[in-house]
C-alpha distance (Angstrom), angle and dihedral (degrees) to the residues before:
residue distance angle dihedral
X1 . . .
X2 4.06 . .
X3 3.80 126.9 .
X4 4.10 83.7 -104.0
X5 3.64 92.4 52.0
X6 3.31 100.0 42.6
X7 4.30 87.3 48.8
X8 3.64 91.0 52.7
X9 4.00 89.4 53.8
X10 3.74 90.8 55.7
X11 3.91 94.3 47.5
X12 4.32 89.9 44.8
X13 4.13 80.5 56.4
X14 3.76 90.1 49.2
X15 3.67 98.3 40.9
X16 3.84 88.6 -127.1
X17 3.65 142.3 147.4
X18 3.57 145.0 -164.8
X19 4.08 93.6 -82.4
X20 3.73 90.2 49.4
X21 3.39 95.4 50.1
X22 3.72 88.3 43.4
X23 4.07 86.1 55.4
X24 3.89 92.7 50.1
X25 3.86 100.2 56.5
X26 4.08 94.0 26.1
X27 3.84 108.1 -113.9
X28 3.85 134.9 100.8
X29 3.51 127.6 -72.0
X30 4.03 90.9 -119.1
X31 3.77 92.3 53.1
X32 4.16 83.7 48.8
X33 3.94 90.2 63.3
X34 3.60 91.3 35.4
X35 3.71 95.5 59.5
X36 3.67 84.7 47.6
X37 3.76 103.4 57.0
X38 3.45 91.5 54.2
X39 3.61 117.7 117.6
X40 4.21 93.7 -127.6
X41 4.17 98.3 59.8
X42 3.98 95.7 -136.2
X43 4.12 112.5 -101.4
X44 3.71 89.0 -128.9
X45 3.73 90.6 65.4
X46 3.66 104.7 39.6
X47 4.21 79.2 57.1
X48 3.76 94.1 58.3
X49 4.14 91.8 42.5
X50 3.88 84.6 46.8
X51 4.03 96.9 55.6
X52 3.81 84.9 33.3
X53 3.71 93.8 68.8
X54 3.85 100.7 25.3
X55 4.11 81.6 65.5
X56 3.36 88.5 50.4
X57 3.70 99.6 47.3
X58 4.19 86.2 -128.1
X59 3.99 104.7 157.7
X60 4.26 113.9 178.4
């Protein structure tokens, strides 16, 4: 499973989208998908999907 794949898992278990993860870190919900398109998934997100499924004991 890719970074991308593996993001949109967390934000299915959090019933979020774009705008709400837009709210949580303070910038628009374009730049959001933006950042996430990029080639290089950001390091800041690959922490939060990292503590996301070590608290939920999800191993791929």
């Amino acid at each position: 499973m890719d970074w991308k794949e593996r993001y949109d898992r967390m934000k299915n278990h959090y019933h979020w989208t774009d705008i709400n993860v837009a709210e949580i870190i303070g910038n628009t919900p374009g730049s959001v998908r933006t950042v996430l398109n990029r080639e290089d998934f950001p390091r800041w997100i690959r922490l939060a999907i990292v503590v996301f499924e070590r608290e939920n004991k999800i191993i791929d």
